[in-house]
Each structure stands twice: as C-alpha cells, then as structure tokens.
N, C-alpha and C positions, 0 to 999 in steps of 0.2 A: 584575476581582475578584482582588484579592492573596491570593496560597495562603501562606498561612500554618497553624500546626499548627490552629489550630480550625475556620478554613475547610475543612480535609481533613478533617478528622473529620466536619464537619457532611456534606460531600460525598461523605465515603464509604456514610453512612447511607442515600443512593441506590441504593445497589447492593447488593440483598441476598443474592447471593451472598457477597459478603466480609465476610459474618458469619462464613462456615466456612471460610475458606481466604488463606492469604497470595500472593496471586497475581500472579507477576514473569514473566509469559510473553504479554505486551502485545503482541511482535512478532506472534506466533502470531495473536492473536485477543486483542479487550478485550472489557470486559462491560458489562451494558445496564444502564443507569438505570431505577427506576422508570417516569422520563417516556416511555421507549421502549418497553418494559413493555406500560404503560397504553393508549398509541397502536394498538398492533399488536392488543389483544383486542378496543378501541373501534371499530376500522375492521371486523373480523370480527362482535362482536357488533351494531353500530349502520349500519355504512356498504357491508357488500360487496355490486359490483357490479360486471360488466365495462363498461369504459370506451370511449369512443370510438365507444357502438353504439347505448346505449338515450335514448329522448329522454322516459324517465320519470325524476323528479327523484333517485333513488336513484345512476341514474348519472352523473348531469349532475353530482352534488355528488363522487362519486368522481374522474368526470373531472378535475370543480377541482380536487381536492385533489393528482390526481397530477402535475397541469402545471405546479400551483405550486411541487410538489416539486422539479423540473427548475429553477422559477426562482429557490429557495431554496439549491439548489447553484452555481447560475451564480454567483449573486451572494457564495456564499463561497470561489470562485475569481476572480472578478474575468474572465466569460464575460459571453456570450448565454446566454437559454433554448434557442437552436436551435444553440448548439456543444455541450448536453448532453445524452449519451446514455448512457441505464442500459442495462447492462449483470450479465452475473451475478456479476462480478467483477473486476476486476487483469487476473487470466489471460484473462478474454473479451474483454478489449479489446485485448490486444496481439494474442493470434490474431486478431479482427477486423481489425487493422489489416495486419499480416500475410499475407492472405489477398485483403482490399481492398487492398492497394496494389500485389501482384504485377506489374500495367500499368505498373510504371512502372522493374523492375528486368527488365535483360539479363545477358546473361551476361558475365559476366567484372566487373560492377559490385560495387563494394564496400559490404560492411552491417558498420555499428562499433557493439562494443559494449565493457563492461567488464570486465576480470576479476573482479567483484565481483558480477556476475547471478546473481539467481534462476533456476530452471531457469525460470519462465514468462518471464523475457527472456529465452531463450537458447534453447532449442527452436525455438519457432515462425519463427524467423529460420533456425534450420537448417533447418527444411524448406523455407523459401520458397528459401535459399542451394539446395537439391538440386532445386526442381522448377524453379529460374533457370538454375543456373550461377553465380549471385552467387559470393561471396567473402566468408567471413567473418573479420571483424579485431578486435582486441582493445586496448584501452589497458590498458597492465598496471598492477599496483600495486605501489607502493615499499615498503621493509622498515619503515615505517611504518604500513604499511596505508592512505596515500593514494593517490591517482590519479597518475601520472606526468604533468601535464599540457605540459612538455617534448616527449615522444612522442605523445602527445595531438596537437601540432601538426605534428608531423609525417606521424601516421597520416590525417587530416582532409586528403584531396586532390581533385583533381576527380572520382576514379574514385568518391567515397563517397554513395550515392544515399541511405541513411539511418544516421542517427546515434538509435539505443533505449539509452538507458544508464537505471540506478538513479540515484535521486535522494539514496537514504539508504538504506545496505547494510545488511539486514536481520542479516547476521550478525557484522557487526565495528563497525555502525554510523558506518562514515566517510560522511560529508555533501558530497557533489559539488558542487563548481561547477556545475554545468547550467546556469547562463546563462552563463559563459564557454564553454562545449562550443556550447550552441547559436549563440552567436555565431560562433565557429571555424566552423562547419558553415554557418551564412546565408551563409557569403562564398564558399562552393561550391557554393551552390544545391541542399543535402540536406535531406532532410525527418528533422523532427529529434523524438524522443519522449520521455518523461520518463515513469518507471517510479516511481510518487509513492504506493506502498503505503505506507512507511514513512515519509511525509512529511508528508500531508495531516491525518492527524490532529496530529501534533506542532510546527507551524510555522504561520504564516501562510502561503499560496500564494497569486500573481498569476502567473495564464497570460500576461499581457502585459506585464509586467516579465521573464518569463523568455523570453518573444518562441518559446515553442515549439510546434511546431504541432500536438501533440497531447498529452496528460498522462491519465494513467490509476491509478486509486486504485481502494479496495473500502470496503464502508460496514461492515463488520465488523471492521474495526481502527478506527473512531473510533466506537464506541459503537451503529452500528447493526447489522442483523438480518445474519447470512449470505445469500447469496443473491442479493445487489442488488450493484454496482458502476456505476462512471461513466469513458463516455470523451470527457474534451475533447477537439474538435477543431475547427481555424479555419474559418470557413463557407464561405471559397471552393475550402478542400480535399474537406471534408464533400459539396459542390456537385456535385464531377467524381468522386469514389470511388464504385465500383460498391458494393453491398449484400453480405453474404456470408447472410445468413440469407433466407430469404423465407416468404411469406403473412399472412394477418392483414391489419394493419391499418397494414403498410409500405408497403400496395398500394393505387394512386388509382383504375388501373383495370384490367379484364383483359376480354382477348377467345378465344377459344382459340388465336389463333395469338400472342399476347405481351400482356407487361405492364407499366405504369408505374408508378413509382415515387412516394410521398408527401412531402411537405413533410419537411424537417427539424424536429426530432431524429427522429420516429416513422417515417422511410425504413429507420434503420438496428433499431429497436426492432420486428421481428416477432412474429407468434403476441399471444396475452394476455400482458403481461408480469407483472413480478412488482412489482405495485400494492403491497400494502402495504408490501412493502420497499422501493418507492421515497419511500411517505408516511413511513415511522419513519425512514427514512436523513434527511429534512429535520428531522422532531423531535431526532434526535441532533446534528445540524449546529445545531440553536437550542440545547440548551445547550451546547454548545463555546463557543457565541458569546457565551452570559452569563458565560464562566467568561473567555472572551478567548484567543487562540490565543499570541501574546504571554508571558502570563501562564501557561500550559501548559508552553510550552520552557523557561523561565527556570524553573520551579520540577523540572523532567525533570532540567535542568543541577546544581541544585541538591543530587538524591537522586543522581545518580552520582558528583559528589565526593564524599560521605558515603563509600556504599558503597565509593568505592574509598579512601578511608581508613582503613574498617573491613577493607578486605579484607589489609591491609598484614601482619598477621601469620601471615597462611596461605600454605602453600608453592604457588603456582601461578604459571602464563605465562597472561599477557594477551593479546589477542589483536584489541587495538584501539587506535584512533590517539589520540595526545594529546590531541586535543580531537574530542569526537565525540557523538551525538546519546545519549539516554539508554537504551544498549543497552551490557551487560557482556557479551563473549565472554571464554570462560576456558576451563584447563583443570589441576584437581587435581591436581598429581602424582600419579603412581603410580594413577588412580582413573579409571575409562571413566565419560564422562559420563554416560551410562545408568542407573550407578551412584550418582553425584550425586543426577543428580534422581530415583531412585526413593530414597534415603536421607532427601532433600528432602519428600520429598511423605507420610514418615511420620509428617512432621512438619505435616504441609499445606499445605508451601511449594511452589510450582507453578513449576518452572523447564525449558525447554527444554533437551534433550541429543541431540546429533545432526548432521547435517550443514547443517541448515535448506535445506534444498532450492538447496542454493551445491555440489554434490561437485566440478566444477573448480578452485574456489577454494580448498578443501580438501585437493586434490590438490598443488594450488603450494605450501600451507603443508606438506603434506609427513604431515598428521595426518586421524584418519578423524572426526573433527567434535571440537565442542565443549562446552561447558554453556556455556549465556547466561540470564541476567538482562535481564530487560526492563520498561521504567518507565511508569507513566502518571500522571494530576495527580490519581487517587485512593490512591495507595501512600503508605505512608510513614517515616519514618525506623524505628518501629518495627516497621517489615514487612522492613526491611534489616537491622536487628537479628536480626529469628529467623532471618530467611538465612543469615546471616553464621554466627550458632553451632551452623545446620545445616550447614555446609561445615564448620567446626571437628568439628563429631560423624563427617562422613565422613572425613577425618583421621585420627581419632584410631582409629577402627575399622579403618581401614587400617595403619596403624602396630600394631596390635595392645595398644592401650591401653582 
C-alpha cells in the first residue's frame, strides 16, 4: 500500500483520537486503530474465557485464538510459534532474560552494551553484573551519534558472554547494525539480544537474517494495547533456560516435593496471562501487514526530511545522525524542553521532553534531555506543519516577541 497524502488521510480516519490531537510522540506509545479497538471489546464482550483449562467451547475458541496469536507474530518475525513468548512488555523480557540466563555468567565475564540504552537495557544487566561479578562494557557513540563500530571490534572478545544492544535508539534514532554486532559476537560464542522497541513497528524484521538469539519488542508502540509484549528466542536456548516466573499453566506437573516444566512458549508464560492483549497485538500486526512494513519506513523517511526542512529556520542543535530512523531529538535554544512541549501541547501538538529514559546518554552529551519528535505512517506533513509553527511560537515567546 503506497502512503501517499490520501491514503494517510483515509488511514488516519482509523484512529479517532487524532481527530483532537497532532500526535508526534510515537517513540513513547502509538495509538490504536479502530480494528484494535473493535477486537479488544469483541473478545470481552463475545469471547472471555480463561485458556488452557476449560474444555467447554467458550475456551477452546479463546484458546485458538490466543495460540494463533503467538503464530501471527512468529510469522511477522520470521520465528516459530514455540520461540514466541508474550510478555508484558520490552522491559519483561530483558529482565526475563537477565534473570534466566544468570547460569551462564561468572564473574569476571563480560556484558556489552551500548551507550545509546534505554534504562530497560541497561539496569537489568547491572544487576545480574552485581549479583555475578560480570563486567559491564560499553561501545561508545561518535560525535555523530553512530556506533563506533571500529571499538565495537575491539570490545567483542572471548571474555564477552553477552552482547544486549538497541536496535533503533529511542532518543536520537540512530539504527544499529545488529547483524554485524551479532556476527562480531557469533565468532566469540556470546549470546547476543536485540533491544527491537523502536524497530519492530518501523521496519521489516527477520530474526534469522539477523541470526540473533533473542529480540524483544512491545505491542504498544505498533498499534497494540499496553500490557502485552514478545520475546523471541531460538528453541534450543528457550530448551536449557530455566523459567524466572512460576505457577499456572508453565507447569506440566507438580508433586510437593518439585515441578516440571511445560512445553514451549507456555514454560515461560506463567499465571493467566494477558489474552486479550495478546489477540489485539495480532489484529495490530494484520494491519501493519496490509499497509506493508516496507512501505511504513519509506514513508517515516519521507516525513523526517520534510520536518527537517521545515525546521531549518529555527535556532536549535539537533541531536541525531545524518541518516536516521524517523525520530527528531532537538533542543530550542534558550527553551527547557518541558517547556516546548507544554507550549506544544497548547496547541495539541503531543511531543516528548525529557531524557527518555537514556540519562547516561545524556550525561555524555553533556545536556539534562531533549524535545523529540516522533513519526508514524498515520502523521502527516500537516501535522509537521502545526509543529513546526509551534516551535516558531516558543521562540518567539522566548525571545520576548
């Protein structure tokens, strides 16, 4: 599907919030289709039931619906059904993994990541680095805002047990090689993850093109509910990692003195999980698929040249790489981004100010955050328009005009 202006018009008409609001804060959180909408009241009002338990038809049909969910996603990664496991989020899945893979770090062993981490890549590592002894390491970033992949090859040695980097940096939007990282990393035998919040909605993904062993995203930045998230991970790792949640229906069988474990995905998917948000997270992934993931980047690419054409006569420092995914970091002269965007939002332009949960990153750039801009394939040039002359309105109120 070619986005062109009237197909975004016709496709904005899906989402009725953006009748009231010009909404550039996609990194954060997008918003929900009608079709997602519609899904999430249909499953509560027609279909709620707990799954995996009742063999009356109410749940046998919920059950389908949520294992095909699992297959729906597999297959818009380019997985199995049994490497995908929902999750309640990005952030549950790197603790998860975090936590489950502890067995396999000592002390003194090395955990690489980026200077461009969210705090949820970068926490959960430090704890497992303080309850190991691991080592935590960093590929720094160039005065570009890319990856130093040069020291990248250098920091990638035997001692490095795992490689967790960002795939697409939430706050400066520079787009990682991750498969050359994971390649660097396969030929040291680390187990290598991909931090794919800001990716999965904006890009086509293959977990086997990028050959990594585990990738982790949330269904509420591509159109679905909060709540729900996914962790791929390869089935012979999936196989030997212990569990870090337990009861429910992770459990095959239990005696008082121990328990076993459940087939895959549902080993690592404890308690009831969160059913409907895993059905509406597949209705959001079908229409991705009728708009074309393809066809989503290429038009992202499109609204950030604009924007940063338009932005050309207002006095600010940019704060992202020459070529980069469709995410604007900036910062107003003289103007706390806070400021920005609540000057923005009198207007009912919705733009992040802050550090976006990056404060190391922050810290190297020397400044206590930013304002950003953030795009998705329902925005449009005229949504960067009112932007644009609400930064010109904070300007000018700053300036004292």
């Amino acid at each position: 599907m070619k986005l062109d202006k009237a197909t975004v018009d016709k496709i904005k008409k899906d989402f009725p919030i953006l009748k009231n609001v010009v909404y550039l804060d996609n990194a954060a959180t997008t918003q929900k289709p009608k079709a997602v909408i519609k899904r999430i009241t249909d499953y509560y009002e027609k279909e709620n039931a707990n799954i995996h338990r009742g063999v009356y038809k109410l749940s046998q049909n919920a059950t389908k619906a949520y294992e095909d969910a699992h297959k729906t996603v597999a297959n818009f990664i380019n997985a199995t059904q049994e490497e995908i496991i929902f999750t309640s989020g990005t952030t549950e899945s790197l603790n998860l993994l975090a936590y489950s893979l502890q067995k396999n770090i000592s002390k003194g062993d090395e955990i690489l990541l980026t200077e461009l981490e969210h705090h949820s890549n970068l926490v959960p590592w430090q704890q497992l680095a303080k309850r190991t002894g691991a080592i935590l390491k960093f590929i720094p970033i160039k005065k570009d805002f890319t990856l130093d992949y040069k020291e990248a090859e250098k920091l990638i040695t035997e001692k490095t047990k795992i490689l967790s980097v960002v795939h697409v940096s939430n706050a400066t939007g520079t787009v990682n090689d991750v498969e050359k990282l994971c390649s660097l990393a396969k030929k040291q035998d680390a187990i290598t993850i991909i931090d794919g919040a800001q990716s999965a909605p904006h890009m086509k993904i293959d977990v086997k093109k990028l050959d990594c062993d585990f990738f982790a995203f949330s269904g509420h930045k591509l159109l679905g509910p909060t709540g729900i998230g996914v962790l791929f991970g390869k089935k012979e790792l999936l196989e030997k990692m212990e569990p870090f949640n337990f009861g429910g229906d992770m459990i095959r069988s239990v005696t008082p003195e121990k328990a076993t474990w459940n087939d895959l995905p549902w080993k690592f998917e404890a308690g009831t999980p969160n059913i409907v948000g895993g059905i509406a997270l597949a209705t959001a992934i079908e229409y991705l698929n009728k708009i074309g993931l393809d066809n989503i980047e290429a038009y992202e690419q499109e609204l950030r040249a604009y924007a940063l054409e338009k932005m050309k006569g207002l006095n600010l420092t940019l704060f992202i790489p020459k070529e980069g995914a469709g995410i604007i970091s900036f910062n107003l002269n003289k103007v706390h981004a806070h400021d920005v965007a609540s000057i923005l939002d009198d207007d009912t332009v919705c733009i992040r100010g802050g550090h976006h949960c990056v404060m190391p990153l922050m810290t190297k750039l020397g400044i206590a955050g930013t304002s950003r801009a953030s795009f998705y394939f329902y925005n449009t040039t005229e949504d960067i328009d009112t932007f644009v002359a609400g930064l010109h309105k904070a300007e000018d109120i700053f300036n004292g005009k």
